[in-house]
Structures are given as structure tokens and as C-alpha cells.
C-alpha positions as CSV (number, residue, x, y, z in Angstrom):
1,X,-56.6,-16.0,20.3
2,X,-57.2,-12.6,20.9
3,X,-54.8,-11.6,17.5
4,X,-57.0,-14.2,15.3
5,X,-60.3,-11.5,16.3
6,X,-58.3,-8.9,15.7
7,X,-57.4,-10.1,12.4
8,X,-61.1,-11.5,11.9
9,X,-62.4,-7.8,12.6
10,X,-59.8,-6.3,10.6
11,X,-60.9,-8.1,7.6
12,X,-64.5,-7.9,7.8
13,X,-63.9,-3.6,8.4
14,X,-63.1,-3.4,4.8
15,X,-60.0,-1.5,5.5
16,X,-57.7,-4.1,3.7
17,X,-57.4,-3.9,0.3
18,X,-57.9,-7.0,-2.2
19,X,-54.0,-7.6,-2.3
20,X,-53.7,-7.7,1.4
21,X,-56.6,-9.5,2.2
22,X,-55.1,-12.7,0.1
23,X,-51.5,-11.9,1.9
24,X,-53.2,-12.7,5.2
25,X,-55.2,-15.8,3.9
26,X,-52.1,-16.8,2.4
27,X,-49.9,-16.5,5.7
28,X,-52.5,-18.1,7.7
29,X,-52.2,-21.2,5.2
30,X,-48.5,-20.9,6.1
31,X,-48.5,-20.4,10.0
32,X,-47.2,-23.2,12.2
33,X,-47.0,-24.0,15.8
34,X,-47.3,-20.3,18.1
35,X,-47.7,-18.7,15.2
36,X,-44.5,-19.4,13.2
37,X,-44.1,-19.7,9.4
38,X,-44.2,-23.0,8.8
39,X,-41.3,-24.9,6.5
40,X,-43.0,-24.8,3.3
41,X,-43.5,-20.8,3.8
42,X,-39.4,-20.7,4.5
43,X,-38.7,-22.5,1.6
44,X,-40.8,-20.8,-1.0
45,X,-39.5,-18.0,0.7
46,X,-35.6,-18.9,0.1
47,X,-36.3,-20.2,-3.3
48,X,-37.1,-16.6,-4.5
49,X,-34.6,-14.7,-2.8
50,X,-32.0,-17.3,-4.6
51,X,-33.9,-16.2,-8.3
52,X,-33.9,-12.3,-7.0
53,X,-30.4,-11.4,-5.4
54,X,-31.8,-8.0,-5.3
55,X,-34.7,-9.0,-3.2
56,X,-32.7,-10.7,-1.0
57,X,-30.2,-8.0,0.1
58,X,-33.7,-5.9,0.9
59,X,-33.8,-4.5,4.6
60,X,-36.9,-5.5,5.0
61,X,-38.4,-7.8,2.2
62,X,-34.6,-9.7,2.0
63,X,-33.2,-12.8,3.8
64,X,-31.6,-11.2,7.0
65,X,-35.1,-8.6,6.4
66,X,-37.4,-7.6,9.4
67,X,-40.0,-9.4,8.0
68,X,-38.7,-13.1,8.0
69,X,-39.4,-15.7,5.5
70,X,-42.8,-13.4,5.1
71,X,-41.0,-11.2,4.0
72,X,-40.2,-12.4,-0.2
73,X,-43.7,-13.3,-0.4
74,X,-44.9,-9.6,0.8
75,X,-42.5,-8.7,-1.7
76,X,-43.8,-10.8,-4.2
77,X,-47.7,-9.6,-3.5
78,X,-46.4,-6.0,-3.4
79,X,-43.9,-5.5,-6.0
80,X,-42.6,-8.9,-7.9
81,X,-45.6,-10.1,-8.9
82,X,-46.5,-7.1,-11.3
83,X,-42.6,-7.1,-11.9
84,X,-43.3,-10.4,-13.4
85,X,-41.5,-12.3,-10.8
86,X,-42.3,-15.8,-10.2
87,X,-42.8,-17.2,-7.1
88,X,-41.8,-20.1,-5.1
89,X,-39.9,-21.8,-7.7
90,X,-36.3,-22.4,-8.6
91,X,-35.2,-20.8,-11.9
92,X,-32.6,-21.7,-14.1
């Protein structure tokens, strides 16, 4: 409870950007039980590493990353999607 007001005052501080502010809305959509990602963030999540090898050998944006299955969509919001990088779907 007490991380959901410190998000909440976060967020109304200003001090996120645009980019991040849709990150956290989108991994709130995405959280399951305790605070997990949920299945459908995971595979999103594995779908793009398969499309971007490179991604997914990352440190911290990649499959065996500190940042999890949250991890390829940070990626994504950070770098991929201005890469033109797709996400959360397979590609040929």
C-alpha cells in the first residue's frame, strides 16, 4: 500500500517525464498478484526478445536482465520504439 502512494505522489510531483509516466500506467495494467508481472506482460515480453536477439542478451533490458519481463518493454519505451521496433508481436 504504502509503494502505490509513493508511486501516486511521484506522479502527481511532475518529476516523471511523459515517457515514464505511460511506462508506470502501463506496468500497473500488467501487475499481478504481490505485485508480480502478470502472464500477458511475460509474454509480450518474450515475444520481443525472440524479434530482437540483441535486446535479449542486454544485462539489464534482456531475458536473464535485472529488470525481468519489465525489462523489453522499458527497452521498448526507452530505445526500440524510436528504433522502430515493434512491440509484443511475433515477426517473421
Amino acid at each position: 500500500m504504502s509503494l502505490i502512494i509513493f508511486c501516486v505522489g511521484i506522479w502527481q510531483t511532475g518529476l516523471l517525464s511523459g515517457s515514464q509516466r505511460s511506462s508506470m500506467a502501463f506496468t500497473a495494467e500488467f501487475k499481478g498478484e504481490e505485485g508480480l508481472p502478470n502472464r500477458a506482460l511475460c509474454d509480450s515480453a518474450q515475444k520481443y526478445w525472440n524479434a530482437y536477439p540483441d535486446v535479449a542478451q542486454d544485462a539489464f533490458f534482456g531475458l536473464h536482465g535485472t529488470a525481468g519481463c519489465q525489462g523489453a518493454y522499458e527497452h521498448w519505451t526507452r530505445h526500440g520504439r524510436q528504433e522502430g521496433r515493434v512491440w509484443g508481436v511475433t515477426l517473421p
